[in-house]
C-alpha positions in Angstrom: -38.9 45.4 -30.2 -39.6 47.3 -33.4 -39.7 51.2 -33.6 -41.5 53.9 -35.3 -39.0 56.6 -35.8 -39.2 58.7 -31.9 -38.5 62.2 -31.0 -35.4 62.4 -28.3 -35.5 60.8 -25.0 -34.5 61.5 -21.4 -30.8 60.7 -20.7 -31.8 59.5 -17.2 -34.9 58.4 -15.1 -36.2 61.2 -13.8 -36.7 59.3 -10.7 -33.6 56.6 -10.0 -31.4 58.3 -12.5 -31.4 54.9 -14.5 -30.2 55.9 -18.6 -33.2 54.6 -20.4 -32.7 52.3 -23.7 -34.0 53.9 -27.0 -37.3 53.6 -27.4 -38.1 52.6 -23.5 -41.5 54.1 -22.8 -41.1 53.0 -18.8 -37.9 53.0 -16.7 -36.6 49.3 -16.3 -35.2 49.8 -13.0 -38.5 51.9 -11.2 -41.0 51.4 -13.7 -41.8 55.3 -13.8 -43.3 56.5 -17.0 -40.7 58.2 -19.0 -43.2 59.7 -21.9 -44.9 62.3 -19.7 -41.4 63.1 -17.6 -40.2 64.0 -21.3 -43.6 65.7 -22.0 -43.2 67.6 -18.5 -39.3 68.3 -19.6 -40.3 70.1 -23.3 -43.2 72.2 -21.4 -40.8 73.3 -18.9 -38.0 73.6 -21.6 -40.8 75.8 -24.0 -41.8 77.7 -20.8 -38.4 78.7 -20.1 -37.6 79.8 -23.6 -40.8 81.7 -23.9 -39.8 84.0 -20.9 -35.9 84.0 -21.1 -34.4 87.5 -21.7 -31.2 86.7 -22.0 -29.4 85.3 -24.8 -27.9 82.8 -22.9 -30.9 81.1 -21.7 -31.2 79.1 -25.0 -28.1 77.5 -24.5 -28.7 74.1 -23.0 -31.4 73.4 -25.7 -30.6 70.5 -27.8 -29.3 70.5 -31.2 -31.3 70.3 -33.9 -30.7 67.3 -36.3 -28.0 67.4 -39.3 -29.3 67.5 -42.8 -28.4 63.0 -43.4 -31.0 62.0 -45.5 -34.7 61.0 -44.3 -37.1 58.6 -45.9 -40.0 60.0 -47.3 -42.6 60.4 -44.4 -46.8 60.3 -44.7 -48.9 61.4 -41.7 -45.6 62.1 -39.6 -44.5 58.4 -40.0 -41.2 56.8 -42.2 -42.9 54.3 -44.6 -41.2 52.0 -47.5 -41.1 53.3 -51.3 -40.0 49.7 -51.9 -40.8 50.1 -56.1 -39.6 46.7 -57.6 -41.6 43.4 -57.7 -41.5 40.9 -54.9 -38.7 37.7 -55.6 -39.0 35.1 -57.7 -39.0 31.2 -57.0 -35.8 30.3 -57.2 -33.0 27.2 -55.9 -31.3 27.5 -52.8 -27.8 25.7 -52.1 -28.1 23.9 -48.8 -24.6 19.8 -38.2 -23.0 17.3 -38.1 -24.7 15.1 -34.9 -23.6 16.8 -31.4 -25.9 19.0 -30.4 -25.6 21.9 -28.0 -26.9 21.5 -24.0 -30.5 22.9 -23.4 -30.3 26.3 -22.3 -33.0 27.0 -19.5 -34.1 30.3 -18.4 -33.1 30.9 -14.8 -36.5 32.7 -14.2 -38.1 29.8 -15.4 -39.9 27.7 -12.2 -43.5 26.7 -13.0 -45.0 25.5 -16.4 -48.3 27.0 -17.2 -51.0 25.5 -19.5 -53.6 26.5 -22.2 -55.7 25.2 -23.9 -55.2 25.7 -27.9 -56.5 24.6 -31.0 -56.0 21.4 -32.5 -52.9 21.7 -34.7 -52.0 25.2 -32.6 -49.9 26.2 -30.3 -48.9 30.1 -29.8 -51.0 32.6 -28.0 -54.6 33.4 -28.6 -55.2 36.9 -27.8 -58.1 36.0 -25.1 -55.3 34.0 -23.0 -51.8 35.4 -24.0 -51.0 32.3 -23.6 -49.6 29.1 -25.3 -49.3 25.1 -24.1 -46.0 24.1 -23.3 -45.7 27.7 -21.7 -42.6 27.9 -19.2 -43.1 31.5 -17.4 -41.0 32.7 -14.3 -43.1 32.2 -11.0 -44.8 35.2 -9.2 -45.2 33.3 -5.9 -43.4 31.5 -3.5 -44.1 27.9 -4.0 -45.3 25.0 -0.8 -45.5 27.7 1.6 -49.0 28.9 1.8 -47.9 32.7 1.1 -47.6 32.5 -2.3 -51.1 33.2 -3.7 -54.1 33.1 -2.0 -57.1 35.4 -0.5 -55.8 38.7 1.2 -58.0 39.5 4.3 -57.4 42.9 4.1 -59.6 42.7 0.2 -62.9 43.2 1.0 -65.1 39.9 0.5 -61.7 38.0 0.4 -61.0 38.7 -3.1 -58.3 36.4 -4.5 -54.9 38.4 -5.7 -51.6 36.9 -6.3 -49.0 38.1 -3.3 -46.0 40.0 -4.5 -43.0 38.0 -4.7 -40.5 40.0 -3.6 -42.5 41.5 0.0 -44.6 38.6 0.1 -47.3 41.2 1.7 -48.7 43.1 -1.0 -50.8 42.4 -3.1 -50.7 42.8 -7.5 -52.6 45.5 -9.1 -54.2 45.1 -13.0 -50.8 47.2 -14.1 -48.4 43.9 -12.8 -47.1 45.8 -9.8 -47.2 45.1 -5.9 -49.8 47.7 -4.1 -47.3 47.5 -0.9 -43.7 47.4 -2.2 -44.0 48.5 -6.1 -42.1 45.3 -7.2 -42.8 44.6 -10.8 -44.1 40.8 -10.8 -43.3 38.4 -13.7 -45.8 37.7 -16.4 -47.4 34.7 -18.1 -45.4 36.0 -21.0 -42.2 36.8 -19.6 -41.1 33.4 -20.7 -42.8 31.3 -23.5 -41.8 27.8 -25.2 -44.1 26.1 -27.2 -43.2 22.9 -29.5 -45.5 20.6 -31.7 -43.8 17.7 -33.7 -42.1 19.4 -36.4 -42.0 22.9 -35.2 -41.0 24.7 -32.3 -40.4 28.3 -30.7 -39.4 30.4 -27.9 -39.6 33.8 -26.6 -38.1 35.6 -23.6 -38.8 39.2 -22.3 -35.3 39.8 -22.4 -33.0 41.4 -19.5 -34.2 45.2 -19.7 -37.9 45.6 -21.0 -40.4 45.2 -18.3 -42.9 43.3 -20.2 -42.7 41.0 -23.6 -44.3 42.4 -26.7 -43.6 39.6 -29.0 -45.5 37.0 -29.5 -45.5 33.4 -32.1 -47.9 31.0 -33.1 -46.4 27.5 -34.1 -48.8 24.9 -35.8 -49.3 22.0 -38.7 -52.3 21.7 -41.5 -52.8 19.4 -43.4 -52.6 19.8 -47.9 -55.2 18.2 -49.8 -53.2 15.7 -51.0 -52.7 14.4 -46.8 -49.3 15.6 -46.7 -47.8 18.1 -43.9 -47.4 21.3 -43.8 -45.7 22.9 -41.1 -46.9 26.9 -40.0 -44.7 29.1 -37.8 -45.6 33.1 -37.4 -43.6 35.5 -35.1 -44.9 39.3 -34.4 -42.9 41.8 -32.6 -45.1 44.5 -30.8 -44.5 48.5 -31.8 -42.8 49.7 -28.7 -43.9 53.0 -29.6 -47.7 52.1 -30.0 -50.2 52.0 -27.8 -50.9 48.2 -26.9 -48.4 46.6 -28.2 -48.5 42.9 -26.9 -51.4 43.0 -27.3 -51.3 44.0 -31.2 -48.4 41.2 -31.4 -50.7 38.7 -29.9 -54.0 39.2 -32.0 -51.8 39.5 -35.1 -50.0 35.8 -34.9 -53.4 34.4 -33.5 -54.9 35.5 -36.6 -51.9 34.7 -39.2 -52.1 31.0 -38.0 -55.7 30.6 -38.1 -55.9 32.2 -41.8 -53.0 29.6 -43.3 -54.5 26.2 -41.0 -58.1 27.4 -43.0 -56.7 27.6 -46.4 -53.6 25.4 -47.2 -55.8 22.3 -46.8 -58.0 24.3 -49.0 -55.7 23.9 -51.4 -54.3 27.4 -51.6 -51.0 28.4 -53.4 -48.6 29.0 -50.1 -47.8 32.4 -51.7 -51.4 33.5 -52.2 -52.2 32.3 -48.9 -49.4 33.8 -46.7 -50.7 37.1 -48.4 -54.0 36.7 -47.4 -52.8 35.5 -43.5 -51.0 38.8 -43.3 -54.3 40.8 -44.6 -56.4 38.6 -42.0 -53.5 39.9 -39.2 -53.5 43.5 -40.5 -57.3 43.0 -39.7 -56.9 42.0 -36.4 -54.8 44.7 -35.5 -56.5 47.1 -36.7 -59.5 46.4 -35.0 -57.5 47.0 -31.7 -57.9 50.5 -32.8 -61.4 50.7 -32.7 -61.4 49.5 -28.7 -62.5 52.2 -26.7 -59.2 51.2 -24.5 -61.3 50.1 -21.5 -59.6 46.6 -21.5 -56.2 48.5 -21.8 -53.9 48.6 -18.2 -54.9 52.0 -16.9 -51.4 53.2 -17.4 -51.7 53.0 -21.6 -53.6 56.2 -21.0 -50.3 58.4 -20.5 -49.5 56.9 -23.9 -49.4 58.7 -26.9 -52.4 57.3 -28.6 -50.6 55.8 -31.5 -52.7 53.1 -33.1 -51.8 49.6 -32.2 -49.1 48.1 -34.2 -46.4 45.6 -34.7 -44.1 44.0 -37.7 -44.6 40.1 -38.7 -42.9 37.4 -40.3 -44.0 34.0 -41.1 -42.9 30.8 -42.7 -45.1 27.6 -44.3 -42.7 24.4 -44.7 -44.2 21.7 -47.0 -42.1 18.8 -48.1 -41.1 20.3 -51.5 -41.1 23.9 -50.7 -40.2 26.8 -48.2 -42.6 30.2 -47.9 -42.1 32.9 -46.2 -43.9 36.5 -45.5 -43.1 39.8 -43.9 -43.6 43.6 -42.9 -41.0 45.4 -40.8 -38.2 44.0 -39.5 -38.7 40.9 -38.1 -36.7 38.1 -39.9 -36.6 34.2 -41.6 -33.0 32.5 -42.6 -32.3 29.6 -44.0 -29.7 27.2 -42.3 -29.1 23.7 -44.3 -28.1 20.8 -42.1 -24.2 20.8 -44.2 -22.7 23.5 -43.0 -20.3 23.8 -45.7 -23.1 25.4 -48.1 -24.1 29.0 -48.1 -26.9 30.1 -45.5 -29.1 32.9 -46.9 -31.4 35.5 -45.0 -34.9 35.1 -46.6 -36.7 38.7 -46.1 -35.8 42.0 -46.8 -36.2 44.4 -43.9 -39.0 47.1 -43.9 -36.6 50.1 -42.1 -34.9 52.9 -42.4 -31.1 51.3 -42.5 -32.7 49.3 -45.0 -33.8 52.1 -47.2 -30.9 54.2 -46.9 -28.6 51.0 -48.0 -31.4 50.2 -51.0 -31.3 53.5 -52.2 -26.9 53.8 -52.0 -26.5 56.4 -49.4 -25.2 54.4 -47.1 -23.1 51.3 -46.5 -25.0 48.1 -44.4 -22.3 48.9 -41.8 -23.2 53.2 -41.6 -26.9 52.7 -41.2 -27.0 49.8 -39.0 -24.7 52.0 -37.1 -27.2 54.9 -37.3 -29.5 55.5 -34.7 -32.0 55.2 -36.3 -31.2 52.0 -38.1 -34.6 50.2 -36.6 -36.8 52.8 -37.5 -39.5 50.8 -39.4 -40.7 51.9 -42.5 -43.6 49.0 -42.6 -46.4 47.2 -39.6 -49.5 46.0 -39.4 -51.5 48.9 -37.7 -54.6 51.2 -38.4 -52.1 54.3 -39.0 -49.9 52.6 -41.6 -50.4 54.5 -44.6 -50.5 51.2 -47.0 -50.3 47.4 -46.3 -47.3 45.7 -48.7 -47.4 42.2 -47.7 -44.0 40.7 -49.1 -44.2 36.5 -50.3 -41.5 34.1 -51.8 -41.2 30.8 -52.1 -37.9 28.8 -51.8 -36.8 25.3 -53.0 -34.2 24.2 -51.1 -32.0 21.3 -52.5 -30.8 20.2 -49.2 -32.2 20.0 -45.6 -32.0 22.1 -43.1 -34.1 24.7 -41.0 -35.9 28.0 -41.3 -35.2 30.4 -38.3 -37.9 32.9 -38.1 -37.0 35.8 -35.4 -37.6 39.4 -33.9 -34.6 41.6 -34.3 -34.4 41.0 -30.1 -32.2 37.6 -31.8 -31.3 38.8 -35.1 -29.4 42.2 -33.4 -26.9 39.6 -32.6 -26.6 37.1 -35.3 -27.5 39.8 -38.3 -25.5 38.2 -41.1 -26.6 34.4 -42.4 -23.4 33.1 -41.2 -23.5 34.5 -37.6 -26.9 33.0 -37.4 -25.8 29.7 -38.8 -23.3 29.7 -36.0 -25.6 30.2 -33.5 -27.7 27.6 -34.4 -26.8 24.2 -33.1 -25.8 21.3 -35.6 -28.6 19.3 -34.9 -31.2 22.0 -35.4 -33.6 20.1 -37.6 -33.9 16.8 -35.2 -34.4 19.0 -32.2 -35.8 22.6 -33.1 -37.5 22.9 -29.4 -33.7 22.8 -28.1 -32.2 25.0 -31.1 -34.9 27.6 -30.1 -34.3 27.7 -26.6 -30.0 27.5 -27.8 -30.9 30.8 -30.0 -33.0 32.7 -27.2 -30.3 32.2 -25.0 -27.6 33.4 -27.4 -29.3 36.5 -27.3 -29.9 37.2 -23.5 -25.8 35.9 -23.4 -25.3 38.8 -25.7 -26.9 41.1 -23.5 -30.7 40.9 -23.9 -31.4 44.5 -24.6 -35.0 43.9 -26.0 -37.7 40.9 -26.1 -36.4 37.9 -28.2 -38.8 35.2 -29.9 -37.4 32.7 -32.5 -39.0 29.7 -34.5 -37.4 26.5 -36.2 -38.7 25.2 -38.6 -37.1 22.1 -40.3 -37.4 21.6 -43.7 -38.6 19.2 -45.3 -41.8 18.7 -43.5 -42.1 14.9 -42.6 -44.8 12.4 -43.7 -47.3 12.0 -41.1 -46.8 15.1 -39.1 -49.9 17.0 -40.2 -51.8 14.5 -38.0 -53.4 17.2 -35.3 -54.0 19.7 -37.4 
C-alpha cells in the first residue's frame, strides 16, 4: 500500500516481539496498535532525556538522518514539482496460445455477491463489495456453528462466530470478543470479471486488512461501439480510513467515465475529470465526523483520508490511461517479441530523486524511502495533478493496471510481461488471478490488486453498460 513519507518505527511488537513491516500501523501477528506503542516510546524516550544527568543517558537515542537529498515538502508532506507537460499521443510497437493454470487463493471458500450497476462491477463504497466476489470464509460451513444467534447477546442478536474458537463472537473492529483471532473480511479476497475486462485483489500475506480496491466496467461511445473502463486505488496506509478512501475513490472514477464517454467525451478530458470526481469523493471522507469509522481509527493520527489511483479506458482504436501516486498501467502486446512499455510515471520520491539525476533507478528504489509518495487523492494534498495520455497501439495485447503490492515484483515492463500469461487477452479473469498470485509467490508483503484489460475492445461488448 502507498506511503506518505513516516517518522521511524518500532523494531519489534511491543507485545509478541513480531518486527513490524514499514509503514504497518498494527502488528500482523497480535493485531496491537503500534502507533501509540511508538508514541508511548518517544514520551518515555523525551522523559528520560529531560531528567538524565549524565552524559551517557543520551546514548541509545537514534541517529539523526544524513544530509541525502529530500524533496521539497508543503504542510510537512513530500509532494511532486513535476514541471514539464503531460505526454503526447504517440505509436506504440506491440502469447502464443498455452495459457498458464488458474491460480486460486487457498483462503478462498465461499463466493459472496452484490448487487452492482449495470455495466459495473468493483466496489461501491456502501457495500465494499463487488459481484463475482471470492472472499475467504469466517465460519465453519454445514455444521450449525458457523454463524448464527449467540444466547449469551442479549435479545439474540445475530454475530458471526469466530472461526478459529468457534465460541466467540466478532466485534465491529473484525476480531473475536473470546479468543482475539482476527476474522477474514469481505475484502480479503476480491475477483470480479465482465466480458472484456477483469480484476483481482488479495489482502496479501502480512497486512491485516486490504486497502485496495478496483472498479471494472464497459460504456458504451456514441457511435455504439465499446469501450472498456478499469480503475484501481490503493488506500494510504498512513491515513486515516484508508479502504475506505480506496473504495469511495474507484466507485466514483467509474461512475464519472460510464456518464461521459457515451457523452461523447474526449477519453483524455474525461479520465481528467473522473480523477477530479474521485478527489471529490475522498475528500469528503474528511468531512465525516468519524462516527462510521472502526473505533480503533481513533488512535490514529488524524491524517485526512487518502489513496493514489490509476485507471485505464480501452476503445477499439485507442488506449487511455490516468494516474496520481504510484499505482501503475503497462502495456503487454499479445507477440512477445515486441517491446512492452510501462504507461505512467510514478508520483514518489525514488521517482523524483531519479527525474531530477541524483540518483540511479537502482539507488532510490533501493532507498527506504523509495515509496514515499509525492502525489494522492486526499483533503491534505497540497494540489491535485491529474496525469492523462492516450496510446495507439499497432498490435494487440493487454493493459495491466496494478498497485505497487504487484508491481514491487514485476517493476520493469519486461518482468511484467513475463508474468503475464500468453494468452492474457482471451482470458484476463485468469491472467489476473496468474499476476495476484505471482505476487503472494513472491512473498506478499503488502495488498495486491491488478486489472486486464485487452485491447482492442471488441464489437458488441458495451452491451450492459
Amino acid at each position: 500500500m502507498s506511503q506518505m513519507p513516516q517518522p521511524p518505527q518500532l523494531s519489534a511488537c511491543p507485545t509478541c516481539d513480531e518486527p513490524p513491516q514499514a509503514g504497518d500501523r498494527y502488528c500482523d501477528q497480535c493485531g496491537a496498535d503500534l502507533t501509540v506503542a511508538a508514541a508511548l516510546a518517544a514520551e518515555a524516550a523525551l522523559s528520560a532525556e529531560a531528567i538524565a544527568d549524565r552524559p551517557e543517558a543520551h546514548g541509545d537515542l537514534p541517529e539523526a538522518h544524513g544530509d541525502l537529498p529530500v524533496p521539497p515538502r508543503v504542510n510537512g508532506a513530500a509532494r511532486s514539482t513535476h514541471p514539464g507537460p503531460e505526454p503526447d499521443d504517440y505509436e506504440l510497437a506491440a502469447p502464443a496460445p498455452g495459457g498458464y493454470g488458474q491460480v486460486a487463493d487457498p483462503r478462498a471458500a465461499a463466493a459472496l455477491g452484490a448487487l452492482a450497476a449495470p455495466g459495473e462491477s468493483g466496489m461501491p463504497p456502501e457495500t465494499n463489495a463487488s459481484t463475482h466476489t471470492s472472499a475467504a470464509s469466517s465460519a465453519g460451513s454445514g455444521t450449525g456453528t458457523g454463524t448464527g444467534v449467540d444466547p449469551r447477546l442479549p435479545g439474540g442478536e445475530h454475530r458471526p462466530r469466530c472461526a478459529a474458537c468457534q465460541e466467540g463472537t466478532i466485534d465491529q473492529d473484525g476480531y473475536c470478543e473470546r479468543c482475539g483471532y482476527a476474522q477474514a473480511r469481505t475484502r480479503d479476497h476480491m475477483e470480479s470479471e465482465l466480458e472484456g475486462v477483469a480484476a483481482a485483489s488479495d489482502r496479501g500475506l502480512r497486512h491485516h486488512r486490504n486497502e485496495d480496491a478496483f472498479s471494472v466496467s464497459t460504456a458504451a461511445l456514441p457511435d455504439g461501439s465499446p469501450a472498456m473502463v478499469a480503475v484501481v486505488c490503493d488506500g494510504v496506509s498512513s491515513a486515516t480510513r484508508p479502504d475506505d478512501a480506496s473504495a469511495a475513490a474507484a466507485h466514483a472514477a467509474s461512475q464519472a467515465l460510464r456518464a461521459s464517454l457515451p457523452h461523447g467525451a474526449h477519453p483524455q478530458q474525461a479520465m481528467n475529470e473522473a480523477i477530479i470526481a474521485a478527489a471529490d469523493a475522498v475528500n469528503s471522507l474528511a468531512l465525516d465526523t468519524g462516527a462510521a469509522a472502526p473505533h480503533h481509527e481513533g488512535q490514529r493520527h488524524q491524517n485526512a483520508p487518502a489513496c493514489t489511483i490509476v485507471s485505464a479506458v480501452v476503445t477499439s482504436d485507442i488506449l487511455t490511461v490516468g494516474w496520481v501516486g504510484d499505482s501503475r498501467a503497462y502495456w503487454v502486446p499479445d507477440d512477445r517479441n515486441a517491446p512492452p512499455a510501462r504507461l505512467t510515471e510514478d508520483d514518489s520520491w525514488a521517482a523524483q530523486m531519479v527525474a531530477a539525476g541524483l540518483m540511479s533507478e537502482a539507488q532510490a528504489y533501493a532507498d527506504e524511502r523509495a515509496h514515499a509518495i509525492t502525489g494522492w487523492l486526499g483533503a491534505d494534498a497540497y494540489e491535485l495533478e491529474p496525469h492523462t495520455a492516450s496510446y495507439k497501439p499497432d498490435r494487440p495485447g493487454v493493459v495491466v493496471v496494478c498497485t505497487d503490492g504487484l508491481w514491487n515484483y514485476a517493476e520493469s515492463a519486461e518482468q511484467m510481461a513475463r508474468a503475464v500469461p500468453p494468452d492474457a487477452r482471451s482470458r484476463p479473469l485468469n491472467s489476473a488471478q496468474v499476476l495476484v498470485g505471482h505476487a503472494l509467490d513472491g512473498g506478499g508483503h503488502d495488498n495486491v490488486t491488478v486489472a486486464v484489460v485487452p485491447f482492442p475492445a471488441a464489437p458488441g461488448r458495451a452491451g450492459s453498460a
